[in-house]
C-alpha positions as CSV (number, residue, x, y, z in Angstrom):
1,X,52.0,416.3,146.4
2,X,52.9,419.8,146.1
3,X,55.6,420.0,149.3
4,X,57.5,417.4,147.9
5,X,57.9,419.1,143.9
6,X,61.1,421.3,143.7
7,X,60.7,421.9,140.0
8,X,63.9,424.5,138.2
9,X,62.5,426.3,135.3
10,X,65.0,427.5,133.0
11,X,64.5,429.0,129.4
12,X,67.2,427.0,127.0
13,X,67.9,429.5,124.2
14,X,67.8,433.0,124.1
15,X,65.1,435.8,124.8
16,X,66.3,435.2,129.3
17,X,66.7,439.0,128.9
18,X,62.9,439.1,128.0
19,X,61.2,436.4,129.9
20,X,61.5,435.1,133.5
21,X,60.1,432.1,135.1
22,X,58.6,432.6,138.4
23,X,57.2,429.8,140.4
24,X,54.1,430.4,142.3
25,X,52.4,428.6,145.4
26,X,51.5,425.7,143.8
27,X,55.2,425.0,142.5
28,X,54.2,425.8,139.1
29,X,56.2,428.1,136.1
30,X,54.2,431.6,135.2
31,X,55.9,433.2,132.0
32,X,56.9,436.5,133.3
33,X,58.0,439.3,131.0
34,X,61.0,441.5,131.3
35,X,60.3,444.0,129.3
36,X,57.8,445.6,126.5
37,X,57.2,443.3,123.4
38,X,57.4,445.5,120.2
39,X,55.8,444.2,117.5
40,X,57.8,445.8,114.9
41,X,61.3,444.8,116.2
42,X,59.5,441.0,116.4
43,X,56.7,439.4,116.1
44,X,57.4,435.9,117.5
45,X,59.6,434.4,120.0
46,X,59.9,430.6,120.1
47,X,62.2,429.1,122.5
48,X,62.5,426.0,125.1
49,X,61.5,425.7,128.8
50,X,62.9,422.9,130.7
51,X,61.7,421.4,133.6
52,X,63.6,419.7,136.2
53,X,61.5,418.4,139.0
54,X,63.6,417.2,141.5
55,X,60.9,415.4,143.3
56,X,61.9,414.2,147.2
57,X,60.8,410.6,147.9
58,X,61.6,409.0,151.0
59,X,65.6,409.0,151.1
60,X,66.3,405.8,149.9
61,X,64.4,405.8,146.8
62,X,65.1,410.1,144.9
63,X,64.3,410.9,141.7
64,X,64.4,413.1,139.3
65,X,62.3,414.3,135.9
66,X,63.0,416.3,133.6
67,X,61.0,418.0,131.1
68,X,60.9,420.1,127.6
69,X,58.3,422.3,126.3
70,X,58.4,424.8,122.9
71,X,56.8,427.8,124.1
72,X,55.5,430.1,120.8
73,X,54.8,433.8,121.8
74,X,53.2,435.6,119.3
75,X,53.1,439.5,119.3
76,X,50.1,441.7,118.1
């Protein structure tokens, strides 16, 4: 049920000066960029999103999940 995710998107290693993540109305991550990709200073990125989803069940019973994901970006 979407008004009970709370999900934290946060990109694990490197490229956070290129890349944002942005959550929409839904509660889910878009891949924003930053700035222009060049393809001759680089033509890939690879890096890791986690998600923690800090889903609210009634009070006596919280929980938490948390997942990984390799994005690969390739520039052409």
């Amino acid at each position: 049920e979407i008004k009970n995710k709370k999900p934290t998107f946060t990109i694990q290693s490197g490229y956070k000066d290129a890349f944002s993540i942005q959550l929409n109305d839904d509660k889910d991550g878009n891949l924003l960029l930053k700035k222009p990709l060049d393809y001759e200073t680089r033509s890939n990125y690879v890096f890791t999103v986690e998600v923690n989803d800090d889903v609210r069940f009634p009070a006596d019973n919280s929980k938490t999940a948390v997942t990984r994901a390799e994005v690969t970006l390739i520039v052409v």
